[in-house]
C-alpha positions as MATLAB code, in Angstrom:
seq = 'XXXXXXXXXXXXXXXXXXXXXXXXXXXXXXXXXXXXXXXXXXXXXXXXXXXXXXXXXXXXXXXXXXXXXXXXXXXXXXXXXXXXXXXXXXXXXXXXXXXXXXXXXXXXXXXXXXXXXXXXXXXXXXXXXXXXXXXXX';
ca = [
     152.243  -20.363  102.898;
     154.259  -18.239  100.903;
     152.925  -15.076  102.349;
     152.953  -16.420  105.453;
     156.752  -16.976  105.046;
     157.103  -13.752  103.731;
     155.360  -11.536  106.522;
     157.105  -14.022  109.401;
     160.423  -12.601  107.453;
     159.332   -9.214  107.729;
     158.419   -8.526  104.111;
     154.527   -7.421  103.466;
     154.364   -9.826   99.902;
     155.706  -12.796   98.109;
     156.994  -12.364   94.548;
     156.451  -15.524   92.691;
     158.185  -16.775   89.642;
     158.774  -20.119   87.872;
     162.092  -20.719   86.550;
     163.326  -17.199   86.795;
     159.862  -15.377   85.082;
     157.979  -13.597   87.662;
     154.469  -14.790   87.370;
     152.465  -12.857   90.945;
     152.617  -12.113   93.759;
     151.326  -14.340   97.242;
     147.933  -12.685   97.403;
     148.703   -9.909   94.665;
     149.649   -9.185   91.040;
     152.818   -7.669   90.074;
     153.994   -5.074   87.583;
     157.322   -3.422   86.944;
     157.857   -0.177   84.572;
     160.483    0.790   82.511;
     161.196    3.266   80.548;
     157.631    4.945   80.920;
     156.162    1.170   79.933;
     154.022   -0.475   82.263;
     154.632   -4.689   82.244;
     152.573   -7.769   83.911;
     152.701  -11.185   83.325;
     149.814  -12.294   80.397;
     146.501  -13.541   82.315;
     146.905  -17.435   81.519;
     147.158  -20.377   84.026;
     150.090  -19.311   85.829;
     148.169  -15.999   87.441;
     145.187  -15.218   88.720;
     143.351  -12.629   86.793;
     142.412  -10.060   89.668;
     139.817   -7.276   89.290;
     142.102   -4.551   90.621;
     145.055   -5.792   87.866;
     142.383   -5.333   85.301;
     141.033   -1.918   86.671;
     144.976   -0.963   87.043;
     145.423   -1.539   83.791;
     142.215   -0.332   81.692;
     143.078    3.073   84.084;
     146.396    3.171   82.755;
     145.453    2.429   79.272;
     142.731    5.345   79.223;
     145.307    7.902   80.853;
     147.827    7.255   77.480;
     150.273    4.922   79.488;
     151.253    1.987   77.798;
     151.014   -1.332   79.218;
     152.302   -4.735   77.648;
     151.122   -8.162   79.046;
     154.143  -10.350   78.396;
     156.442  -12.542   81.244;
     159.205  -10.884   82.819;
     162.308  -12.091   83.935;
     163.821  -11.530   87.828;
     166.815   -9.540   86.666;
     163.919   -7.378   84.931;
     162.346   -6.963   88.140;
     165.212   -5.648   90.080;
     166.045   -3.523   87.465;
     163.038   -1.926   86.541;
     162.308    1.992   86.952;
     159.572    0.778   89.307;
     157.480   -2.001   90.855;
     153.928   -2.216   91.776;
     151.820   -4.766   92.917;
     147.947   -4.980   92.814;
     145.113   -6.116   94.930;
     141.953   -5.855   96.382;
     143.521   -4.679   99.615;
     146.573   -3.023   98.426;
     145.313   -1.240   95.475;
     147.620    0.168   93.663;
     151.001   -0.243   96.121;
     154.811    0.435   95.662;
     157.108   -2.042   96.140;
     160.538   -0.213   96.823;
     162.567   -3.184   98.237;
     162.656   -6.659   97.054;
     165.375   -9.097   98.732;
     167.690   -6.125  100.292;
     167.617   -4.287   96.487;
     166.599   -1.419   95.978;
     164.354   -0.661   93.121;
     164.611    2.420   90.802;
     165.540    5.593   93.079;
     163.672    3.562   96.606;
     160.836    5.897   96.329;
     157.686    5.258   94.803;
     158.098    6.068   90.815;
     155.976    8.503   88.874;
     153.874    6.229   86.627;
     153.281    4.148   89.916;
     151.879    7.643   91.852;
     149.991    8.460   88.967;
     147.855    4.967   88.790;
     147.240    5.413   92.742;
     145.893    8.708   92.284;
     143.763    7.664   89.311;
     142.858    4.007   90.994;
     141.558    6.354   94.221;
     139.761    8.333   91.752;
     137.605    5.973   90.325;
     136.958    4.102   93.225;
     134.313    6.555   94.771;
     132.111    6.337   90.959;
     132.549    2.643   91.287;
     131.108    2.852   94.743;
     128.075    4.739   93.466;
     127.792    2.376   90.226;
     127.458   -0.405   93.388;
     125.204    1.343   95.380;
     122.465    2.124   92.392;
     122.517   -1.238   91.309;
     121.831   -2.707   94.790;
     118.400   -0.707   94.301;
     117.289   -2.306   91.779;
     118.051   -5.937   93.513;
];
């Protein structure tokens, strides 16, 4: 419903949060960055632990970025360097507006460039990891 909501409002996501920590997204997980750090809520009951947040992650990890799993607060989100938000269909997608505010410079950020470019990169081996193990079905 929430998404639903959220695209009749003309947004493309719903940013969820409980009490003022941001927990996920409607159908995606988020992440903020600041000051080169890369945030997301900690997988527990509150999130769902999706297989693109943990590929975003382990990619960002291996490249030398540095990622913390700990809650966030709202005023953290709108004033973080940059947003992201994960998912199976999004992949690795910029969020540059959230609620009429602008986040970081309203351009996709560096670090949040970088994982696309690394998440598109990995996604062709992954195809062919798929594809040899079908044979063997």
């Amino acid at each position: 419903m929430a998404n639903q909501k959220a695209h009749a409002s003309g947004c493309d996501e719903a940013i969820l949060h409980r009490d003022g920590t941001v927990t996920e997204c409607s159908s995606s997980d988020i992440f903020i960055v600041k000051d080169g750090t890369i945030f997301t809520h900690p997988t527990n009951h509150f999130i769902l632990n999706g297989i693109t947040r943990q590929a975003v992650i382990q990619l960002a990890v291996k490249s030398g970025i540095k990622v913390m799993e700990r809650p966030f607060t709202l005023d953290e989100l709108f004033t973080s360097d940059e947003v992201f938000a994960s998912s199976t269909t999004l992949e690795v997608m910029p969020v540059i507006q959230i609620d009429n505010k602008t986040i970081g410079n309203g351009s996709p950020g560096q670090l949040t460039k970088k994982l696309q470019e690394l998440f598109s990169e990995a996604i062709p081996s992954s195809a062919l990891d798929l594809e040899k193990k079908e044979e063997f079905i």
